[in-house]
C-alpha positions in Angstrom: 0.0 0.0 0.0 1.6 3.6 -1.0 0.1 6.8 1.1 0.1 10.2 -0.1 0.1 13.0 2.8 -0.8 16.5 2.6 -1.1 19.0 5.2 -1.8 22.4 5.3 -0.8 24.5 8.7 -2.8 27.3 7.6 -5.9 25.4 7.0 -5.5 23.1 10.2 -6.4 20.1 8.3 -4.6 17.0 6.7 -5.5 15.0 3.4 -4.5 11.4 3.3 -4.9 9.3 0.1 -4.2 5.7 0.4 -3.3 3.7 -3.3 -4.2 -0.3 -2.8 -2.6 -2.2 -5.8 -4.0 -5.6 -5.3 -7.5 -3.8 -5.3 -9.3 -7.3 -5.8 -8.2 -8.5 -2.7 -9.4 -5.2 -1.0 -12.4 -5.1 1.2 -13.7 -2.1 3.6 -10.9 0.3 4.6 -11.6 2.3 8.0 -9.6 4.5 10.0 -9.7 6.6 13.6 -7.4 9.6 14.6 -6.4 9.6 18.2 -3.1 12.6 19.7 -0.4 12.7 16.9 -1.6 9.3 14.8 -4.1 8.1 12.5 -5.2 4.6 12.1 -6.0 2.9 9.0 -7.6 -0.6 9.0 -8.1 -2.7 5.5 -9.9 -5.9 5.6 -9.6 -8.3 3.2 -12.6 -9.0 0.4 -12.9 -12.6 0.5 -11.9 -13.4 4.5 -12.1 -11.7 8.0 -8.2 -11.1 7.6 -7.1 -7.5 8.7 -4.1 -5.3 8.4 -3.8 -2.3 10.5 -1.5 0.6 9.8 -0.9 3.0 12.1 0.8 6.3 10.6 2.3 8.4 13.3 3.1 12.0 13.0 5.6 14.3 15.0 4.6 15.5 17.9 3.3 19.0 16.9 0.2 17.2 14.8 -2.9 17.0 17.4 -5.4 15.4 15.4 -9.0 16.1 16.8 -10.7 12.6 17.7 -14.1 12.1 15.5 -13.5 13.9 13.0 -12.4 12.3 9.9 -14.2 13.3 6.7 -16.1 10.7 4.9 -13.8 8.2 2.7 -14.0 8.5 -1.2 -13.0 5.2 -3.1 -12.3 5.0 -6.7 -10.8 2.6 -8.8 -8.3 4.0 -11.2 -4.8 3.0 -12.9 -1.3 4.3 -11.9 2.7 3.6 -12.7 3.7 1.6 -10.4 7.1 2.0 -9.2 8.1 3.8 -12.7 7.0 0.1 -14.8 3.4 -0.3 -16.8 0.4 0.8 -15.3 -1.4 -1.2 -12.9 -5.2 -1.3 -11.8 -5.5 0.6 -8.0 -8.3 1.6 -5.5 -7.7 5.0 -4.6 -9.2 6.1 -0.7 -9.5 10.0 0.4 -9.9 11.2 3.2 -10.1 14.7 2.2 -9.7 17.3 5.3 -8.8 15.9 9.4 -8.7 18.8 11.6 -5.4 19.0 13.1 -4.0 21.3 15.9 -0.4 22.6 16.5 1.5 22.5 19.4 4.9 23.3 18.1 7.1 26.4 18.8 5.7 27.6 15.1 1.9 27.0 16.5 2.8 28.7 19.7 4.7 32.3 18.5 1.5 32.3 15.3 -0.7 33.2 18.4 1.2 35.8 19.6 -0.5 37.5 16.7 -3.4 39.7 17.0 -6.5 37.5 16.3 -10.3 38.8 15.5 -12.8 39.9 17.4 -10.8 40.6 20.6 -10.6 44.3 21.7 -6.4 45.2 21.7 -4.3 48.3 22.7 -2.1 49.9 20.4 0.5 52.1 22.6 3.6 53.8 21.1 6.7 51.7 22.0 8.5 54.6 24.0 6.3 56.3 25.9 3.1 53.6 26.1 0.7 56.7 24.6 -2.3 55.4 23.0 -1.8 55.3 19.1 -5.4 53.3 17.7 -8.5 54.3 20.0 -8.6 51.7 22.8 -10.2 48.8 22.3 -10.1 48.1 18.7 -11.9 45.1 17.8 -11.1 43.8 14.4 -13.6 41.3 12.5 -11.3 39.8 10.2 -6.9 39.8 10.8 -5.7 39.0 7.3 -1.9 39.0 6.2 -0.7 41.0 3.9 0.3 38.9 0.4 3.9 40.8 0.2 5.7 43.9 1.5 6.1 45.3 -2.6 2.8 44.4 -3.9 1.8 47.2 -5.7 5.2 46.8 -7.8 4.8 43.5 -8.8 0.9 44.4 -9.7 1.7 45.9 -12.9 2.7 42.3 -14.2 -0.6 41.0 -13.1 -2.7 42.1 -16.1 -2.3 41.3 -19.3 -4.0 43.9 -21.2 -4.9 47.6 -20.3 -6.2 47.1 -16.9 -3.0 48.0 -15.4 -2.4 51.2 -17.5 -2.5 54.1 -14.9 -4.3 55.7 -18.5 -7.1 53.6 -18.0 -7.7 54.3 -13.7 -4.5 52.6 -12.6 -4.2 49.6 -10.4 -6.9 49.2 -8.2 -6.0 49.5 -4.4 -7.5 46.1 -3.3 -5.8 45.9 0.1 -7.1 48.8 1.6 -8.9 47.9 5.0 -12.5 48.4 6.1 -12.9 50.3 9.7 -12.7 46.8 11.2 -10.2 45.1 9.0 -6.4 44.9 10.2 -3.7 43.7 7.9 -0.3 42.7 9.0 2.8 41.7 8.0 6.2 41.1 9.6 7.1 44.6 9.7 3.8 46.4 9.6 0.2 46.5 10.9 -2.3 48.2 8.0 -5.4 49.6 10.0 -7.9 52.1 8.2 -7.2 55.4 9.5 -10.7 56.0 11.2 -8.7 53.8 14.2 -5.9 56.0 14.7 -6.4 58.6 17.6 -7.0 62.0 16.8 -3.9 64.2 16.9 -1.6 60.9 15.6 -1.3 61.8 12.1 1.3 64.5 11.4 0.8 66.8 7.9 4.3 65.0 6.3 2.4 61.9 6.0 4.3 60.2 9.0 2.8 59.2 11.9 3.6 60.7 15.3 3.1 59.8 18.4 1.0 62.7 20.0 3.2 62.7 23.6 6.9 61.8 22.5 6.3 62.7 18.7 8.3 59.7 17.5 7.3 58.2 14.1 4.9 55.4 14.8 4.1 54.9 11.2 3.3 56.2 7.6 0.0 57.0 5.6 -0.6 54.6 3.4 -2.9 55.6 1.1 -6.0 58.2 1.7 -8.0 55.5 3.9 -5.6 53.3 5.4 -2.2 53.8 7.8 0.7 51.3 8.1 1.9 51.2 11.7 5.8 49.9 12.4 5.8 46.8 14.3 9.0 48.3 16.4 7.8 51.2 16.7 4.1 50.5 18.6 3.7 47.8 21.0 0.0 45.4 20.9 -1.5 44.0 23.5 -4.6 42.1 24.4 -7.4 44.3 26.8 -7.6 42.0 29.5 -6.3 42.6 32.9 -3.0 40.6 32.0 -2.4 43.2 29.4 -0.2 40.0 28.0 1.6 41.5 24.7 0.5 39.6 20.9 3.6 40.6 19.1 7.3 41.1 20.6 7.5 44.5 19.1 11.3 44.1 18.2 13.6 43.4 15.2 14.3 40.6 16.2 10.4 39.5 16.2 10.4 41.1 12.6 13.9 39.5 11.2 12.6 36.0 12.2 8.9 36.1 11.2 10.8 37.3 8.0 13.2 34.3 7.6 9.9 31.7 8.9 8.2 33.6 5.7 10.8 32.5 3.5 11.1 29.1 4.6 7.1 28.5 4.5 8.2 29.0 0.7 4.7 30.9 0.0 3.3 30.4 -3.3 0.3 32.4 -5.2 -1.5 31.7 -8.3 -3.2 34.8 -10.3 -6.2 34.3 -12.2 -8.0 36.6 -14.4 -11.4 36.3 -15.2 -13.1 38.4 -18.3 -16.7 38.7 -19.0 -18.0 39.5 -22.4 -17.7 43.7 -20.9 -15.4 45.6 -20.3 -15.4 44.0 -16.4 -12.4 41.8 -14.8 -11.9 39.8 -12.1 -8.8 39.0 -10.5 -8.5 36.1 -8.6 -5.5 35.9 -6.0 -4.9 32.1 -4.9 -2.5 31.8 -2.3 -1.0 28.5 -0.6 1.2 29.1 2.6 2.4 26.0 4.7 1.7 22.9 2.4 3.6 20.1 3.7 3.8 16.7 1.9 4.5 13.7 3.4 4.5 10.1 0.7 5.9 6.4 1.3 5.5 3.4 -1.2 5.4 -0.6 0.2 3.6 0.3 3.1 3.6 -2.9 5.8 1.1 -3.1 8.4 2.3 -2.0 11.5 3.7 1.2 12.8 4.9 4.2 10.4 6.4 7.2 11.6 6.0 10.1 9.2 7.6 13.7 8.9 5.9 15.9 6.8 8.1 18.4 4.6 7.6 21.8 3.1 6.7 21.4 -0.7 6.9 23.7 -3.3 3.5 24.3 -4.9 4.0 26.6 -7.5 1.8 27.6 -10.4 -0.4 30.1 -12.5 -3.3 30.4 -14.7 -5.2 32.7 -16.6 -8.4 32.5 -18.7 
């Protein structure tokens, strides 16, 4: 039996694809997740005979008891081993909710998450810099710190000309939208305290009148991750995000390591209208081994590189 492992850290979930060769032979396949493994359980098609796999994963994967997705069988053919094709049963398990408990798991939820009320205080003096108690409904990352120069090779025709309106400004925040990024939080500028933003387009703190941050754009302000400090409105007043450069240097080396991958698709309708569709996969991990026995397996998934485009 070969197994094919794919799991994505951003999703929380895991797809696992088993390939049986001798799919004649095969009869009902189950399985069961339990802590850091998953169990898979083939019985044979003409006999009570069993073989039990147990696939074991590091211990950062917390797989969430009871909640494998139902299986999908089909019967296809595949290269076997590089040689001639061979029949197969193909079983999916297509998404198993996964937790992790890993140092990568722990320092993501340092980061401001929605729909809890934070304090944004200049990093010298503690002066408030964002009204207190912002509440954001949705915490999205920003795709990349140069964006809006690598948007003129998005479009293929005229949409890009700044002749015909220019590139859109898609990643500008609602009032209760927060982008962030390793070395910036984007906010809409309704959230910044009155008396913050200085005529130069920098913004100053009001007290010690050090530059917190930049305008933008008209609607939104960028706010330096060293230069403000975030925390949480409880009574702990626990900080979300280390406020340092050495909190900015290594979220930027983890970036380049999760290898992060986007595919651009436009969309054209028979007017003059576009749609551009961003698709972005962060954190796929892949995991595969061939001549599975039954018995115990311990896997390690990897970082893969998922690259690749299209446009209609």
């Amino acid at each position: 039996m070969d197994i094919n492992i794919e799991a994505r850290r951003s999703l929380k979930i895991c797809k696992l694809q088993l390939i049986a060769w001798d799919s004649s032979c095969v009869g009902p396949i189950t399985a069961e997740c339990s802590a850091s493994s998953l169990t898979v359980v083939s019985r044979r098609a003409d006999s009570e005979e069993r073989a039990t796999f147990e696939l074991r994963f590091p211990d950062g994967y917390v797989f969430q008891e009871g909640t494998l997705s139902p299986i999908r069988t089909d019967q296809g053919v595949r290269r076997r081993g590089g040689a001639a094709l061979e029949p197969c049963r193909e079983v999916t398990f297509g998404g198993v909710p996964f937790d992790r408990t890993d140092a990568v798991g722990r320092e993501a939820n340092r980061e401001p998450v929605p729909g809890v009320p934070y304090s944004v205080d200049c990093a010298q003096c503690s002066a408030p810099i964002l009204r207190r108690g912002a509440a954001f409904r949705r915490v999205l990352p920003l795709p990349s710190e140069g964006w809006r120069e690598a948007a003129g090779d998005w479009f293929c025709h005229d949409h890009g000309d700044p002749k015909n309106g220019g590139i859109p400004d898609v990643l500008a925040p609602k009032e209760d939208e927060l982008f962030t990024s390793a070395d910036r939080f984007l906010v809409h500028h309704s959230a910044v305290q009155d008396g913050v933003v200085a005529n130069d387009g920098r913004l100053r703190c009001s007290v010690c009148q050090r530059v917190v941050g930049k305008k933008d754009s008209c609607a939104a302000s960028a706010l330096f991750t060293t230069r403000v400090q975030v925390a949480s409105d409880a009574q702990s007043r626990v900080p979300c995000s280390a406020g340092d450069a050495a909190f900015v240097v290594s979220s930027l080396i983890r970036g380049q390591l999760l290898i992060n991958t986007n595919c651009r698709i436009i969309l054209e309708s028979e007017g003059d209208r576009s749609l551009l569709l961003w698709l972005m996969e962060t954190g796929l991990e892949h995991c595969a081994a061939s001549g599975l026995q039954p018995g115990t397996t311990c896997l390690c998934p990897a970082q893969a590189s998922n690259q690749g485009a299209a446009a209609f």
